[in-house]
C-alpha positions in Angstrom: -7.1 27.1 -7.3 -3.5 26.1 -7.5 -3.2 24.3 -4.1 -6.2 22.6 -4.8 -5.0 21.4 -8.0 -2.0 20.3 -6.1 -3.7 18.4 -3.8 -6.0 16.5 -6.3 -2.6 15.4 -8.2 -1.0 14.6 -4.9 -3.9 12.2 -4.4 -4.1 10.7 -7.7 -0.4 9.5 -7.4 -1.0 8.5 -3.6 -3.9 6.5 -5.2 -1.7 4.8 -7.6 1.1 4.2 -5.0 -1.6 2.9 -2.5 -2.8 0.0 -4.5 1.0 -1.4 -5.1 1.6 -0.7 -1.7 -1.3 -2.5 0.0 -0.8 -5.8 -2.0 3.0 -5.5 -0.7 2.2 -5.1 2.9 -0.6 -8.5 2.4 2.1 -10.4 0.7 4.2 -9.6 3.7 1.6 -10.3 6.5 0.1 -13.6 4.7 4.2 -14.4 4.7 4.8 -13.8 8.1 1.5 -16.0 9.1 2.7 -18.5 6.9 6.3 -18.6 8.6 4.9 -18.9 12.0 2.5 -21.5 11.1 5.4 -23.7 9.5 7.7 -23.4 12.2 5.8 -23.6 15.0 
């Protein structure tokens, strides 16, 4: 019961942190596209 209670907190902060983390890594990507569009 404790390891699975770990787990299923584990996941809800993973969740939390995913969210943030996705948007950072498409605000970095779409940049990047963006870059090589203007310079080339």
């Amino acid at each position: 019961m404790a390891e699975e209670e770990e787990k299923y907190s584990f996941w809800t902060k993973y969740k939390k942190f995913a969210g943030s983390e996705l948007l950072l890594y498409a605000i970095m990507v779409i940049g990047i596209i963006l870059g090589i569009i203007i310079f080339s």
